[in-house]
VEXKE-972566 format. One line per 2 residues: for each residue y, x, z of N, C-alpha, C. Coordinates in steps of 0.001 Angstrom, whole numbers, plus 500000, padded with zeros to 6 digits. Each point is the difference from the previous one (the first is absolute). Last residue first. Layout:
<atoms>
Y,X,Z,Y,X,Z,Y,X,Z | ...
</atoms>
This chain:
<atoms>
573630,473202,451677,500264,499075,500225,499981,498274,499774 | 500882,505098,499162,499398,499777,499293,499025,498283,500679
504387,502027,501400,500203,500136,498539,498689,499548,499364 | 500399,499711,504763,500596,499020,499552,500207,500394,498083
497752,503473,502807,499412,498186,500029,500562,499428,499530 | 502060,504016,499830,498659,500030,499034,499448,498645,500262
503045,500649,503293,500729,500476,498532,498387,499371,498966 | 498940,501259,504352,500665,498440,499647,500842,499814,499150
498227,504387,500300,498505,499284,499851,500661,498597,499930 | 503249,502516,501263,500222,500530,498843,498650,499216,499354
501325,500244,504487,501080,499254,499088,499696,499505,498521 | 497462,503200,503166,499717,498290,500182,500968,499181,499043
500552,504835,500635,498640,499779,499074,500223,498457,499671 | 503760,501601,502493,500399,499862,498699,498141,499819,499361
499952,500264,504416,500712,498827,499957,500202,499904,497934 | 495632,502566,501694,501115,500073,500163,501078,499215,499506
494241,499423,500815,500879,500723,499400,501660,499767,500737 | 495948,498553,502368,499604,501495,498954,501394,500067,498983
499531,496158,502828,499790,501369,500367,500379,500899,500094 | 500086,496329,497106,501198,499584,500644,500025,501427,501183
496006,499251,497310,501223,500234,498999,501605,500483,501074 | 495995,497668,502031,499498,501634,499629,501165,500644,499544
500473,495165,499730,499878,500487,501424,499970,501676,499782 | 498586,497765,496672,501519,499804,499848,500632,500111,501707
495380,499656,498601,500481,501367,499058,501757,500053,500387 | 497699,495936,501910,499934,501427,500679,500389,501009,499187
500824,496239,498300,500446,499906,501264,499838,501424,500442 | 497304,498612,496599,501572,500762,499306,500832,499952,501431
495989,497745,500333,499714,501314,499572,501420,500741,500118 | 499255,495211,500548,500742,500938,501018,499538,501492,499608
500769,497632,495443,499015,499265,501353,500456,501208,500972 | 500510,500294,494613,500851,499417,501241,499448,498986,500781
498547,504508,497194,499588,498525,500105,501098,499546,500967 | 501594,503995,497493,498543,500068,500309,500130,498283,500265
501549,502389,495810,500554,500079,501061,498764,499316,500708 | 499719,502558,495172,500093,498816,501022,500743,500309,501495
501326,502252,495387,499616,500589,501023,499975,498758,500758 | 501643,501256,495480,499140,498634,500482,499447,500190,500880
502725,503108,497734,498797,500274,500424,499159,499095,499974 | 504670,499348,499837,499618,500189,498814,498399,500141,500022
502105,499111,503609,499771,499003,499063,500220,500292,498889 | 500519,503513,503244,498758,498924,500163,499847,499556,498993
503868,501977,499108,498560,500854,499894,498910,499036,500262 | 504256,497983,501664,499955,499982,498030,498146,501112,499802
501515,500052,504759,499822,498768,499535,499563,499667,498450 | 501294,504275,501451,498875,499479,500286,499670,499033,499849
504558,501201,499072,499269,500561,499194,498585,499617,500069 | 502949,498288,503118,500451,499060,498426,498777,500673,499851
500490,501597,503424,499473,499069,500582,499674,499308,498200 | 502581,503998,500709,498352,500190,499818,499308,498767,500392
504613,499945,499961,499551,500316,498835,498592,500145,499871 | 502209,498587,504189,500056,498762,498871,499201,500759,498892
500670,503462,503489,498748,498383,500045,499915,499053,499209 | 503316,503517,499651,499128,500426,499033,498673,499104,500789
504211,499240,501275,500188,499606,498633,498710,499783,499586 | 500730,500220,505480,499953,500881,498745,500035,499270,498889
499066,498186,504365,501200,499363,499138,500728,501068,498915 | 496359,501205,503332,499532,498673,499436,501067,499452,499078
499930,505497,500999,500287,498862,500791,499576,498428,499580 | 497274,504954,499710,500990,498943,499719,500734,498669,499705
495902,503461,501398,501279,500427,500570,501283,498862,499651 | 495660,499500,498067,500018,499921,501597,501197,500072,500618
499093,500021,495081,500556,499284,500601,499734,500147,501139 | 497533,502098,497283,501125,500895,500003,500916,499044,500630
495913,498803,498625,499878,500366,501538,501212,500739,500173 | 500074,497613,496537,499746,499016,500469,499935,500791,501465
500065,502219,495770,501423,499413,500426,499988,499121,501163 | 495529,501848,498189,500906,501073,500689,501230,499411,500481
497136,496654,497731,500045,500096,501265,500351,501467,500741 | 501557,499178,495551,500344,499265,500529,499654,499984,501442
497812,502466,497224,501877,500756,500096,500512,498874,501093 | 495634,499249,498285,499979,500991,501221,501289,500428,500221
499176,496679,496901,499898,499571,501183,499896,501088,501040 | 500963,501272,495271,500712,499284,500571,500196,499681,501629
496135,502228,497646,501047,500551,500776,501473,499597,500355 | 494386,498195,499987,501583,499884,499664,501149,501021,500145
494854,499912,501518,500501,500752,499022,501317,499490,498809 | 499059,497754,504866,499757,502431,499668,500492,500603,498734
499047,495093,500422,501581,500259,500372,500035,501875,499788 | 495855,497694,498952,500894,499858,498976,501580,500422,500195
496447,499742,503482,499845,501516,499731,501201,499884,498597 | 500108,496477,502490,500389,501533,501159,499563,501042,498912
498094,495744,498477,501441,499801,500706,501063,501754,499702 | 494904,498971,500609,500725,500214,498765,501333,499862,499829
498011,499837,504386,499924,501342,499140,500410,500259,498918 | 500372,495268,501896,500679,501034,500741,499845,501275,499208
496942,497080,498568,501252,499749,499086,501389,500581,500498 | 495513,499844,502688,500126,500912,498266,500982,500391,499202
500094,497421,504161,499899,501596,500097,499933,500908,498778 | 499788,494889,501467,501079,500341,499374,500210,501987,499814
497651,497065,503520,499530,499547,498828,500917,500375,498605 | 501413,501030,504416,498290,500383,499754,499650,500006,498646
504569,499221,503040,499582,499124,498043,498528,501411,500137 | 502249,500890,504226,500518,498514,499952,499278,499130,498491
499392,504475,501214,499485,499545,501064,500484,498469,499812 | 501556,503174,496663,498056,500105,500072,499588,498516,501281
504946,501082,500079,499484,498906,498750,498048,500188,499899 | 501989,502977,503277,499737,498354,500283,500233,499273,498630
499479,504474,499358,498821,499750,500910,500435,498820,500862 | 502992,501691,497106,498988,499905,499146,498747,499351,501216
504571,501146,501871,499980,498582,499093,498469,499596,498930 | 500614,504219,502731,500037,499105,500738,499924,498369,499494
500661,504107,497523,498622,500099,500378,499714,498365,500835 | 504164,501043,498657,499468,499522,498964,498169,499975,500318
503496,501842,503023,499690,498411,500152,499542,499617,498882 | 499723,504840,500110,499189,499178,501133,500428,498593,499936
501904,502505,496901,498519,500478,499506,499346,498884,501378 | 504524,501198,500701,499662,498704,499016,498723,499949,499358
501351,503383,503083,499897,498763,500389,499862,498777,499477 | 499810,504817,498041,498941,499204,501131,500027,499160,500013
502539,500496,495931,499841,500238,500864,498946,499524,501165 | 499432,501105,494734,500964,499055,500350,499504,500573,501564
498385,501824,496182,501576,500881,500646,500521,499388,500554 | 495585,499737,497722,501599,499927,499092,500929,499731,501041
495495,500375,502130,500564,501297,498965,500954,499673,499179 | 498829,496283,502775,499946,500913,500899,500595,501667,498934
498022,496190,498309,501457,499594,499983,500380,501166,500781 | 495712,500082,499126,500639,500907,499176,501305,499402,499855
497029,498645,502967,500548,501495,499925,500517,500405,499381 | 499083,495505,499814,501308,500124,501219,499716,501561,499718
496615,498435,497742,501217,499929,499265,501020,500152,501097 | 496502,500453,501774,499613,500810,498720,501336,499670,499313
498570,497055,503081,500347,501422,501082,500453,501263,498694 | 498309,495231,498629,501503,500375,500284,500182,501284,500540
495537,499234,498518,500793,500064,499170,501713,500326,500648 | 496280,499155,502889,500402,501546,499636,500972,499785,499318
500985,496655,503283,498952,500165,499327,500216,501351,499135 | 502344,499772,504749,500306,499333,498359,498773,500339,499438
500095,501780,504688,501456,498584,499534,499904,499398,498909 | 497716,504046,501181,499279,498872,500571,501027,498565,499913
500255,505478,497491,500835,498914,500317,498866,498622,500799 | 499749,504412,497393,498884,500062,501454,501179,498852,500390
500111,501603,495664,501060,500440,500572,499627,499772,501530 | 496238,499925,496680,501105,500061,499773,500789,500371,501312
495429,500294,499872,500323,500358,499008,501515,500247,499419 | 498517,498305,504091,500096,501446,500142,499867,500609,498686
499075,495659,500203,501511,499968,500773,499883,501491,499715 | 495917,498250,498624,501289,500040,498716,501061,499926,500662
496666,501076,503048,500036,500903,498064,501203,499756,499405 | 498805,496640,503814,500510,501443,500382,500768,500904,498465
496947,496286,499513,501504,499693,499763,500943,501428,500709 | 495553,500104,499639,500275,500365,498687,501478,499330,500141
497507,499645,503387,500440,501617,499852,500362,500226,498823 | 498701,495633,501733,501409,500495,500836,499914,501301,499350
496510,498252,498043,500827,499352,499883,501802,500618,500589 | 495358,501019,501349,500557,500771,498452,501040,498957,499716
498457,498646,503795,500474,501141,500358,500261,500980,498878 | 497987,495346,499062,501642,500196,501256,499810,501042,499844
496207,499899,498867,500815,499838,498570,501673,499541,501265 | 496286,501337,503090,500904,501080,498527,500480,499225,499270
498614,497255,502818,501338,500692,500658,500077,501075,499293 | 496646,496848,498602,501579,499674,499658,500706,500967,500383
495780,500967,500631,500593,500574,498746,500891,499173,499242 | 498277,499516,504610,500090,501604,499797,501244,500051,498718
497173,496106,501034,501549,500188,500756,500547,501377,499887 | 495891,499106,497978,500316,499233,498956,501862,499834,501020
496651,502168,502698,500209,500832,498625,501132,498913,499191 | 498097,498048,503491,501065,501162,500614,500281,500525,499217
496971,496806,498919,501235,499620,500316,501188,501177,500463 | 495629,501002,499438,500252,499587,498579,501421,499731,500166
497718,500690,503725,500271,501216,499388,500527,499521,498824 | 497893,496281,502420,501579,501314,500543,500707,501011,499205
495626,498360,498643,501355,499408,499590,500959,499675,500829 | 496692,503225,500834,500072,500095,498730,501149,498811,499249
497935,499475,504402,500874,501263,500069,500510,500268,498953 | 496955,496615,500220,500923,499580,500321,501239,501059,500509
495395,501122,498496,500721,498831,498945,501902,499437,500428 | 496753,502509,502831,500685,501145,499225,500920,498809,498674
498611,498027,505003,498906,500562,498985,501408,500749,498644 | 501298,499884,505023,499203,498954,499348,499496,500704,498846
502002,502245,503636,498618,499628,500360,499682,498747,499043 | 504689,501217,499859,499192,500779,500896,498883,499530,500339
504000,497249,498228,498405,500826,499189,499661,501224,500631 | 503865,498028,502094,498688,498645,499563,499164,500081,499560
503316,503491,501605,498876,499062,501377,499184,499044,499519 | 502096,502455,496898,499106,500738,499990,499464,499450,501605
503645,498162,498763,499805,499596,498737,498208,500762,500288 | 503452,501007,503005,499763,498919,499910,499298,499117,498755
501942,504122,500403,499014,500084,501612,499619,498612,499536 | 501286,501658,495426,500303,499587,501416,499164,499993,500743
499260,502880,495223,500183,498749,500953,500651,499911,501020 | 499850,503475,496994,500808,499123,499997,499956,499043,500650
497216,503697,499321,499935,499697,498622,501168,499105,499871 | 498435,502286,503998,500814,501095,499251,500028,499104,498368
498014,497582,503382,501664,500497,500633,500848,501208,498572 | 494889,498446,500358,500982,498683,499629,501507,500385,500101
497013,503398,501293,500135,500040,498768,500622,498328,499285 | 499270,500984,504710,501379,501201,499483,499777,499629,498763
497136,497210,502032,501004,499970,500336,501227,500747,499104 | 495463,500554,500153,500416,499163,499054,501403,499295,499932
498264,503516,503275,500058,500408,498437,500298,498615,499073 | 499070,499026,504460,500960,499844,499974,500343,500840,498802
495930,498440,499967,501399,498875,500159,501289,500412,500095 | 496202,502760,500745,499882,499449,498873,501593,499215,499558
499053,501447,504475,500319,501114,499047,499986,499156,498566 | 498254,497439,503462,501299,500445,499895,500257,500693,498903
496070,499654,500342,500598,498706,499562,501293,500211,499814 | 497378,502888,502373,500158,500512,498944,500783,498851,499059
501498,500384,504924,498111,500242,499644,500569,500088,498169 | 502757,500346,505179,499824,499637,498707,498600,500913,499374
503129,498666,504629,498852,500628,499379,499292,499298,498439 | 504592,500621,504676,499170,499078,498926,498936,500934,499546
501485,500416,505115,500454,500716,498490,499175,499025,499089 | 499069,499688,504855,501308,499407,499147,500261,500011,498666
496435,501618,502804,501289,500737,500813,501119,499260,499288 | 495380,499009,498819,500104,499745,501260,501370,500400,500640
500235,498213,494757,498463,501205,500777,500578,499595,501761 | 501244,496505,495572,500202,501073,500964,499670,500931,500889
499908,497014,495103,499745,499829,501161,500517,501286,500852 | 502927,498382,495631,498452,500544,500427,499451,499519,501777
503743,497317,495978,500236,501362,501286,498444,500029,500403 | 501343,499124,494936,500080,499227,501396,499661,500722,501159
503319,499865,495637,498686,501393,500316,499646,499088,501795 | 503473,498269,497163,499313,500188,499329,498975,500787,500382
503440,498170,502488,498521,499323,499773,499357,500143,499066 | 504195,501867,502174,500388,498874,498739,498881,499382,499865
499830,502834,503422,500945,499470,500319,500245,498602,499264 | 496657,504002,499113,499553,499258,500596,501234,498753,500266
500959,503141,497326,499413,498975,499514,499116,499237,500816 | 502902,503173,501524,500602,499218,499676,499425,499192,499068
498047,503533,502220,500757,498706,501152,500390,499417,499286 | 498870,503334,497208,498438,499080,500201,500853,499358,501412
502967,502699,498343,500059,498959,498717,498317,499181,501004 | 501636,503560,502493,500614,499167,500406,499605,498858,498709
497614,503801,500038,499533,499085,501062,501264,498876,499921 | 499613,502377,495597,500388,499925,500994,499326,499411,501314
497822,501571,495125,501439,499416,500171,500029,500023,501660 | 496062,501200,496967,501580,500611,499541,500855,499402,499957
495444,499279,501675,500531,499308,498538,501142,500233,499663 | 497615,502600,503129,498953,500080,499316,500740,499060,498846
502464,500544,504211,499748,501505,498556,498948,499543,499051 | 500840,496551,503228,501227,500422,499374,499828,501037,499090
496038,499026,502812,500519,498775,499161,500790,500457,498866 | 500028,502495,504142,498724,500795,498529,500202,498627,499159
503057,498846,503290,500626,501260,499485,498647,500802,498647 | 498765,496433,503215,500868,499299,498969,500853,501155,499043
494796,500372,501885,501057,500076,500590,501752,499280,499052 | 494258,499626,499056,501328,500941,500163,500966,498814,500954
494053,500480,499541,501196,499155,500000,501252,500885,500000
</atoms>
């Protein structure tokens, strides 16, 4: 008969793990010799090897308290089930790593789908400023968050403006307004000029529902007294 510690070495695991399947009831507690100490016979041992090897394949304490000692048929579609759970959580887990890939492919932006992160960089290299590089970041990732459904036609959008150079002179003139004053000349002019560009463009405008509430909140923010003037200029011209 062993001892609970020769028990322990012989199935390569712990005296404390064999208390604790006695505890959970998967390993039923032995009889007891004359001085107290438990005493285990070969049964044990068996059981409890079948133990570690239910453990090292995935099961639960609890899943291996129910098939422990039943017939192999019914271990086998445990097993089936545990596998067939296995190989959702890879296709999930190739999943999250290939979206990883394509962030750390590009500009490693978690704010904006790749495509946009990709075109904001390269607004980022024609020379327009940090800060306006950031509330444009800011405005891209709540229109994403507010029109979902509209993302494609966002990218195509954004990327047709990029390669405007009209519209890029124009939104240079646009961040060149921070500094100045709201009742400047040159707000009316770039308000006229953009306005006429849009609608030449045919550049939709977005849905009018509390959507535009919030973009128009953000707006009121993020930009500067002569910016704001100048976006309500452009509303009422294209309007």
């Amino acid at each position: 008969m062993l001892t609970i510690s020769e028990l322990a070495n012989l199935a390569g695991v712990t005296p404390r793990a064999i208390r604790h399947y006695h505890r959970v009831g998967v390993l039923p507690e032995p009889p007891r010799r004359g001085n107290g100490y438990r005493s285990y016979g070969p049964a044990d041992l068996i059981r409890l090897t079948q133990i570690r090897r239910m453990q090292d394949v995935g099961l639960s304490l609890a899943e291996i308290g129910r098939l422990v000692g039943e017939p192999a048929s019914d271990t086998r579609s445990a097993l089936l089930a545990l596998d067939e759970e296995l190989g959702r959580q890879q296709a999930e887990l190739l999943r999250r790593r290939e979206a990883i890939a394509a962030v750390l492919a590009g500009p490693g932006d978690l704010a904006l789908p790749h495509e946009l992160a990709v075109l904001l960089e390269r607004a980022a290299a024609m020379g327009i400023p940090a800060e306006a590089v950031a509330v444009e970041r800011d405005a891209l990732a709540l229109l994403v968050a507010l029109y979902p459904e509209r993302v494609p036609g966002l990218v195509e959008l954004y990327a047709q403006a990029m390669g405007d150079e009209r519209m890029v002179e124009l939104g240079l003139r646009f961040t060149a307004l921070a500094d100045t004053p709201p009742d400047d000349p040159a707000v009316d002019a770039l308000a006229a000029d953009l306005a006429a560009h849009l609608r030449h463009r045919g550049t939709p405008g977005p849905a009018q529902d509390w959507r535009v509430d919030v973009m128009a909140t953000f707006f009121s923010e993020a930009l500067t007294p002569a910016q704001q003037r100048c976006g309500e200029l452009i509303g009422k011209e294209l309007g």
